[in-house]
C-alpha positions in Angstrom: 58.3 -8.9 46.1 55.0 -9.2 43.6 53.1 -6.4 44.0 49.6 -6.9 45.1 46.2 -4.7 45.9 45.2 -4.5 49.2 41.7 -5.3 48.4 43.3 -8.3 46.7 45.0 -9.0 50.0 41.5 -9.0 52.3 39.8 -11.0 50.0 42.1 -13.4 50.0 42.9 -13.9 54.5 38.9 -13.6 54.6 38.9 -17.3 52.1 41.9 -19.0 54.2 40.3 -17.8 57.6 36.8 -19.1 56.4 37.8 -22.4 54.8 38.4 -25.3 57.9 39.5 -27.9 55.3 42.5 -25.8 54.2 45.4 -26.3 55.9 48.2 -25.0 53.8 50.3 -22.4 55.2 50.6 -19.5 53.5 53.0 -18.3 51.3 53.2 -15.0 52.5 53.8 -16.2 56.0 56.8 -18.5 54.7 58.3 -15.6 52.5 58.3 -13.0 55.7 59.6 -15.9 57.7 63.1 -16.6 55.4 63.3 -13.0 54.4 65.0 -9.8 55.8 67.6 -12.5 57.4 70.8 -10.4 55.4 71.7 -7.0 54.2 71.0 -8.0 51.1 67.4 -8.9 52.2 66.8 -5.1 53.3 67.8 -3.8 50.1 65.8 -5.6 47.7 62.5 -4.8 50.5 63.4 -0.8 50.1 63.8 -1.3 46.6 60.4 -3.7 46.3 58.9 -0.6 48.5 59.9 2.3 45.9 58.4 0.3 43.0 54.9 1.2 43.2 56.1 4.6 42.0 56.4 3.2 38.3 52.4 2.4 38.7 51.9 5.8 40.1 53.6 8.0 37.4 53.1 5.5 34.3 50.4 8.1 34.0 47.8 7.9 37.2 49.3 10.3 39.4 50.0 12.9 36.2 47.0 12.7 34.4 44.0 12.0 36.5 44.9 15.3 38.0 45.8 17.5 35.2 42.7 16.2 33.2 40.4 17.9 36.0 41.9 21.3 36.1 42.4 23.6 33.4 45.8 23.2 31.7 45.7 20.1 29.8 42.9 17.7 28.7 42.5 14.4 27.1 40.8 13.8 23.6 37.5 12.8 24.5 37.4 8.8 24.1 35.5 6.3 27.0 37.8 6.6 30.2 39.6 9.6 29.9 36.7 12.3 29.5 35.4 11.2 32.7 37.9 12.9 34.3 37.5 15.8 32.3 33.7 16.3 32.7 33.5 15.3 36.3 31.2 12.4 35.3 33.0 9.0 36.8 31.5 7.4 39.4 33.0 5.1 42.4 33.1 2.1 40.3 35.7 4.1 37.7 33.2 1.7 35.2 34.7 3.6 32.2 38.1 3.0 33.3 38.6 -0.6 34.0 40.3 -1.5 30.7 44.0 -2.3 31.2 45.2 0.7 29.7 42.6 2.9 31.0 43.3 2.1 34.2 47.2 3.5 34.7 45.4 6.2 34.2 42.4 6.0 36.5 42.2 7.6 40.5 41.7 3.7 41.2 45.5 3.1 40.4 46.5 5.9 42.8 44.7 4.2 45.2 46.3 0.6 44.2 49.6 1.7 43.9 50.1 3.6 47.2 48.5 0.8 49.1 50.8 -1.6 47.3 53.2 1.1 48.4 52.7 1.2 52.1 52.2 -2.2 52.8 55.7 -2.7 51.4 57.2 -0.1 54.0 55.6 -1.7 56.3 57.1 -4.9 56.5 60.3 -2.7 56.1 59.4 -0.8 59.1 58.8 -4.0 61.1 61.3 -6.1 60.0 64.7 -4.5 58.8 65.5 -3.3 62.2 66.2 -6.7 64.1 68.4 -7.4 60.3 71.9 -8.0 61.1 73.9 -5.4 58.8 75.7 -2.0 58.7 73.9 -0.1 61.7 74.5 2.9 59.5 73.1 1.7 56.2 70.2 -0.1 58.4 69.1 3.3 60.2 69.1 5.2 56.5 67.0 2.4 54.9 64.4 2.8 58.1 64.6 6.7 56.8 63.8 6.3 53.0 60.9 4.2 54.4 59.4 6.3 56.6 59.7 9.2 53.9 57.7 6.4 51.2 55.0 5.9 54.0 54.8 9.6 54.3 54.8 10.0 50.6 52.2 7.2 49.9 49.9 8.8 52.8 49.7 12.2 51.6 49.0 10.9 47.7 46.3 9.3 49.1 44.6 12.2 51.3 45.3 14.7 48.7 42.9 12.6 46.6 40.6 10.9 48.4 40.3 13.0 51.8 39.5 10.5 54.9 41.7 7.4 53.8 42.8 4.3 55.5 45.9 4.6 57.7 47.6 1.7 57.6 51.3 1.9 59.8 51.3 -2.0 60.1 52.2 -5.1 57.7 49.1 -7.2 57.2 49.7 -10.1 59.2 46.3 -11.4 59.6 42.9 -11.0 58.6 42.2 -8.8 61.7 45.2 -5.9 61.1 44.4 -6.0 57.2 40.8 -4.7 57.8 41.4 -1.4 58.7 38.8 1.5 59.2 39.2 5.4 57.5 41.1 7.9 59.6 40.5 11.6 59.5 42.6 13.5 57.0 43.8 15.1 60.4 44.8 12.3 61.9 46.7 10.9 58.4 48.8 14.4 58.4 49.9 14.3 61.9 51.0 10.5 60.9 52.5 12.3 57.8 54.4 14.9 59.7 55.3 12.1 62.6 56.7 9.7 59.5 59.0 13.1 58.0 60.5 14.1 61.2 61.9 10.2 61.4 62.8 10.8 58.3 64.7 14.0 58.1 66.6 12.7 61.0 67.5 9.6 59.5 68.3 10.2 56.2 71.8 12.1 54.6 71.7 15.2 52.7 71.7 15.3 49.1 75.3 14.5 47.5 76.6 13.6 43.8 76.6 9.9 45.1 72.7 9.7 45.7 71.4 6.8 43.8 69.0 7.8 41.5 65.5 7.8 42.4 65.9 7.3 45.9 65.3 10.3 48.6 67.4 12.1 51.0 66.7 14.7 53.8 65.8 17.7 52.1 63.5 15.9 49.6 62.0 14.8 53.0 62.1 18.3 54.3 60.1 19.3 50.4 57.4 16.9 50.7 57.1 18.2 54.9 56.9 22.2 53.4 54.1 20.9 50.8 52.0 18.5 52.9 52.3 21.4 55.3 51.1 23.5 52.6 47.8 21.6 51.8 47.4 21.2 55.7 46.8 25.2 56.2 50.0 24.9 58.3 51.6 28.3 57.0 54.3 28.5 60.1 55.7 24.6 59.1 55.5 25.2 55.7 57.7 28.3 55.6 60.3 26.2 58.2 60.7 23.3 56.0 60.5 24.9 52.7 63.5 27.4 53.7 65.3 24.8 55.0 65.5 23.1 51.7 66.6 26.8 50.2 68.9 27.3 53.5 70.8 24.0 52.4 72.0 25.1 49.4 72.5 20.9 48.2 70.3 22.5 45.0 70.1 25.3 42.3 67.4 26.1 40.2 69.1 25.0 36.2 69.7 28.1 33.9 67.0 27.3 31.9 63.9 25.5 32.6 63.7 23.7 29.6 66.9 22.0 30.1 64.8 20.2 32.6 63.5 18.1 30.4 66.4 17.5 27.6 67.3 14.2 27.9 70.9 14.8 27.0 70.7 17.0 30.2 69.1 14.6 32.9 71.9 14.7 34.9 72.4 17.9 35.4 68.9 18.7 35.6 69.2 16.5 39.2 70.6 19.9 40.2 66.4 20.8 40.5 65.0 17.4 39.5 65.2 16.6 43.5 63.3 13.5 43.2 61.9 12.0 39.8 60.2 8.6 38.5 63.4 7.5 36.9 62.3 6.3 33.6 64.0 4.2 31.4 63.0 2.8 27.9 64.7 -0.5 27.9 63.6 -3.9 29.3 63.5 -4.6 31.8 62.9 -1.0 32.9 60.1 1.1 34.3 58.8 4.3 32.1 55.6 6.1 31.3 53.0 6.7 28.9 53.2 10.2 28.8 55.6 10.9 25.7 53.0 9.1 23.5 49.9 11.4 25.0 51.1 14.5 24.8 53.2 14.0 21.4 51.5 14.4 18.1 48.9 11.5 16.4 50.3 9.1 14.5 53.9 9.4 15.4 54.6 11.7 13.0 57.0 14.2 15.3 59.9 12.3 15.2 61.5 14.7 17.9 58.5 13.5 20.1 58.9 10.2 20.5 58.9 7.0 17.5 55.2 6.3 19.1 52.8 9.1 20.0 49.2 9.5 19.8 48.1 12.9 19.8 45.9 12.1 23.2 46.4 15.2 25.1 46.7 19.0 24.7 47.3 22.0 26.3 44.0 24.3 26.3 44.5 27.7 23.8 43.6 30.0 27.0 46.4 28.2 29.3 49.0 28.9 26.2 47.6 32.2 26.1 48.3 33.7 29.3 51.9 33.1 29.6 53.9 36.2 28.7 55.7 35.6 25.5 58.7 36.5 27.0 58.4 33.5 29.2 61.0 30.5 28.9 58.2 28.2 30.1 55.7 29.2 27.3 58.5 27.1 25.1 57.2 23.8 26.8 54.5 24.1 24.6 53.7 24.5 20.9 51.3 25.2 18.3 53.4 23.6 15.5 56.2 20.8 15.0 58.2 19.8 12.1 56.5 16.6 11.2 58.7 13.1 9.3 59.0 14.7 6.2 60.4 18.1 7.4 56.9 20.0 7.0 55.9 22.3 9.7 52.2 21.2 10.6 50.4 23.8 12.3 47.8 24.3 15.3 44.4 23.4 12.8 46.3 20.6 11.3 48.0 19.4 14.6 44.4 17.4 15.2 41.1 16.6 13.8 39.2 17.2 17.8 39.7 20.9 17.3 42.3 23.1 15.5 43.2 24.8 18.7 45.4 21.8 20.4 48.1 22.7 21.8 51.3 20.5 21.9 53.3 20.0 25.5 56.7 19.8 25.1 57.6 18.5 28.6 57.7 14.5 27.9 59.6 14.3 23.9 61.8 11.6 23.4 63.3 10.6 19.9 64.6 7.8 20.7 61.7 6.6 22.5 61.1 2.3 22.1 57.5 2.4 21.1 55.6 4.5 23.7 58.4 4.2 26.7 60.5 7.0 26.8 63.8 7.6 29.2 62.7 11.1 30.7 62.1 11.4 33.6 58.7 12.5 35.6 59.6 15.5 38.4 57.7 14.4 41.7 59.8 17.5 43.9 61.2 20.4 42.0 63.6 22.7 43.8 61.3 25.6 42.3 58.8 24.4 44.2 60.5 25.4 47.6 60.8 28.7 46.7 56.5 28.9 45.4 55.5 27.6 48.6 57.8 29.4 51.4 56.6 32.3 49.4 52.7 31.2 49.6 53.6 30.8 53.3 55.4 33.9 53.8 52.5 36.1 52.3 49.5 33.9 54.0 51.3 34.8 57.3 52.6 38.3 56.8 51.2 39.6 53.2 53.8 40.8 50.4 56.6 40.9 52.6 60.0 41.9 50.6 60.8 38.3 51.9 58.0 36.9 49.8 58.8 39.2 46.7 62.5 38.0 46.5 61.7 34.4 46.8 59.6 34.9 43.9 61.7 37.1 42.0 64.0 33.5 41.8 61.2 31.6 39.7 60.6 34.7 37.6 64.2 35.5 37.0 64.9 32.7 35.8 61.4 32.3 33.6 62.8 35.5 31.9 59.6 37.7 32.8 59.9 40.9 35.2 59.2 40.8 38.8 56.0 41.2 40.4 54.8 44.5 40.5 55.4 46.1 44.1 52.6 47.2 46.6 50.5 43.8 45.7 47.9 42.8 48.1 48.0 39.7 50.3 45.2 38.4 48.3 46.9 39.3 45.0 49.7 38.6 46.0 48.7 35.2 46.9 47.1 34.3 43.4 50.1 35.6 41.8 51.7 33.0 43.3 49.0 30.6 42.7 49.4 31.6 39.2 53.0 31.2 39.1 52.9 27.8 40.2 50.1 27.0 37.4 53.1 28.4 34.8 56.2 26.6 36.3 54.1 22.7 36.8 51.9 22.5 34.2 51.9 19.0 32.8 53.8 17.4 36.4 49.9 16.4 37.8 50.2 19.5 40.6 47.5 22.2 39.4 44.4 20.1 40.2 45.5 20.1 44.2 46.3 23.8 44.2 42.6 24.6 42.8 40.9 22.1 45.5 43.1 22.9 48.5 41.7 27.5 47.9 38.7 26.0 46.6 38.9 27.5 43.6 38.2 25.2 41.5 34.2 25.3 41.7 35.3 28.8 39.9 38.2 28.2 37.5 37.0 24.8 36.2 33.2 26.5 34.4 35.5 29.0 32.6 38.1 26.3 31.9 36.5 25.1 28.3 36.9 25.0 24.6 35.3 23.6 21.5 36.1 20.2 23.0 34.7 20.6 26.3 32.1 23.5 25.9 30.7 22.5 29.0 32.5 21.6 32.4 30.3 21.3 35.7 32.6 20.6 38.8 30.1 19.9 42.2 31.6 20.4 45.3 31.9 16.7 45.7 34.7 16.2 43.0 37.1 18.2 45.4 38.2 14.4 45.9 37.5 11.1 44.0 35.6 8.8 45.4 37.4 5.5 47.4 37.3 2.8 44.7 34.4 1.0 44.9 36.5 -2.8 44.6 37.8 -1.6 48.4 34.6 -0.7 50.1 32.9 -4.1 48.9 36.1 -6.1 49.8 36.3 -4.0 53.3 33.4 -4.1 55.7 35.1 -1.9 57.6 35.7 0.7 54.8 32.7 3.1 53.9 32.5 6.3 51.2 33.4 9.4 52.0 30.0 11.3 53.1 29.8 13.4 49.3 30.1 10.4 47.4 27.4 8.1 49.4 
């Protein structure tokens, strides 16, 4: 199944409906027709359905992100800045180049549209498919779950989004209005509960990159999260911990050691499985974040020196912390020399190196390691956000914590904490344990914080950052809105 935009899709009904002389039916019509007719059929739709997750995390769904909040940031060249100093527009003009565009909000928006009009036809088709009733009723689950997943990328960074829970039959069920972010979370929520019921627990046999229930029950405790939903998202988060399918690894970096992928699915609940052979799927991101000019073998063979960690992020970690090894102001370079910080790169001799995406035997800029969408950490951060937005710094919300800190190698919190302070401990605990994995950015706009953290988030290559309340979301692609009359900008971006 080619994927396709939707915008593409609209454009293309509103010529066949408008032209009387045509008279060809259309392909698509003929393809839904024959297809879903085996159990063979149903697979390769689920699998078509997943795929839009390879345009997502080539870079989109990291980067566009992380380059808006205050961890990492992009050297400043025509399409990645933007992001950076808040200066795009609804057109993404700057980022309309091929490469610029994997990582561009526009792809988020592409791929998770291509996404959801996949599931879709999955939804409406695969259950009159004669195969294992079993098998048939699981496939309906890791669809409903993608539909969910596709949804909630799309709210958490545009707002008031399309919801689209049909295929695109026609003209007239392709044009589709906005909903209310309220109205696409209680789809969310509706599209998990299906989901949890449906899909098996996690086991040794799960194929890789697919979902089961308690990745389901993750992405319920974090939409949850974002929703203000404090009750739900303690529930679901603690039913992930309650399970005990998962375990946090010994030690975080081991996360992302190739040689340890694996066992890192211990945690790794759900990843963009990358791999750097043809004809498979991978990322850019081991040729960002390594250094220019490829010269850190144990980076990747092809790296560019395009993103850094900012000095003040590297500097508030405790140097006790495991996590603080993710990054680096040095790296032994092709001839065994250690280059350091003020040599790393000419944009400023403060760049900091992330160490999360390093592949040495990388083929050119694809690399096999994996991108974390759902971390088992991440259950314990937000049942304990929950916890303490509902009852303050309960002992409950101290020993989730203590979990993630343990296991960092840095001391517990210290006791008799505020709610507030407790909550931006764990606000800054979450900042420490996902830096780099395109998750900050949505904890600084969802507390509001980041009108606040964003100023004070500069250096020598940024001196200057000026969030407005409007960049709490990007704006719907402009390519939609003139391609959908029904379609128009969110209110701060008109």
């Amino acid at each position: 199944m080619k994927p396709f935009k939707i915008y593409f899709l609209v454009a293309s009904l509103a010529v066949l409906t408008s032209c009387s002389k045509l008279t060809e039916k259309p392909y698509s019509s003929i393809f839904t027709d024959q297809f879903y007719q085996t159990a063979s059929d149903a697979e390769a739709a689920l699998t078509a359905a997943y795929s839009p997750i390879s345009g997502l995390y080539n870079t989109a769904a990291v980067c566009a992100s992380d380059w808006s909040a205050d961890q990492t940031y992009p050297r400043p060249v025509v399409g990645r800045n933007t992001l950076t100093l808040f200066n795009y527009d609804a057109n993404y003009t700057t980022q309309k180049s091929f490469s610029r565009l994997f990582e561009s909000p526009q792809q988020i928006w592409e791929s998770s549209y291509q996404g959801i009009e996949k599931v879709n036809w999955v939804l409406e088709k695969v259950p009159n498919t004669p195969m294992d009733v079993a098998r048939r009723d699981q496939i309906m689950g890791e669809a409903y779950f993608l539909r969910a997943f596709y949804h909630w990328t799309l709210t958490k960074n545009f707002g008031d989004v399309i919801l689209k829970t049909t295929a695109s039959t026609s003209l007239t069920n392709a044009v589709v209005a906005k909903s209310t972010q309220a109205d696409i979370y209680k789809q969310i929520f509706a599209d998990l509960d299906k989901a949890v019921d449906a899909l098996p627990g996690y086991s040794n046999a799960l194929q890789k990159g697919r979902t089961c229930k308690e990745v389901a029950l993750l992405l319920y405790a974090k939409a949850a999260l974002y929703n203000g939903n404090w009750a739900l998202a303690f529930e679901k988060a603690k039913a992930v911990i309650d399970s005990k399918k998962y375990t946090l690894m010994g030690e975080v970096t081991d996360l992302y050691h190739i040689a340890r992928e694996d066992a890192a699915r211990q945690e790794n609940m759900w990843a963009f499985e990358c791999e750097s052979a043809t004809p498979g799927l991978s990322s850019q991101l081991m040729s960002l974040y390594g250094p220019r000019n490829s010269d850190g073998p144990a980076y990747g063979t092809s790296t560019f020196g395009s993103a850094f960690a900012y000095q003040a992020f590297f500097d508030s970690f405790d140097p006790a912390d495991a996590r603080r090894k993710l990054l680096d102001t040095n790296y032994v370079n092709k001839s065994g020399q250690v280059i350091r910080q003020k040599d790393i790169t000419p944009i400023t001799p403060k760049g900091v190196l992330v160490k999360k995406y390093m592949d040495a035997n990388s083929v050119g800029i694809s690399s096999t390691i994996n991108v974390p969408i759902f971390r088992y950490a991440d259950a314990f951060l937000i049942a304990a956000e929950a916890e303490a937005r509902q009852n303050g710094a309960t002992k409950v919300a101290y020993d989730l914590m203590h979990e993630i800190r343990f296991r960092a190698h840095v001391n517990d919190l210290p006791q008799g904490l505020s709610k507030d302070g407790f909550i931006e401990a764990v606000l800054q605990e979450r900042s420490w344990e996902f830096f780099g994995e395109g998750d900050r950015w949505y904890d600084l706009t969802r507390t509001g914080k980041f009108l606040t953290v964003i100023p004070a988030a500069v250096n020598d290559v940024y001196p200057v950052r000026t969030p407005q309340p409007k960049h709490k979301y990007f704006p719907i692609p402009q390519d939609e809105i003139n391609a959908n009359a029904s379609v128009q900008q969110n209110d701060p971006w008109k």
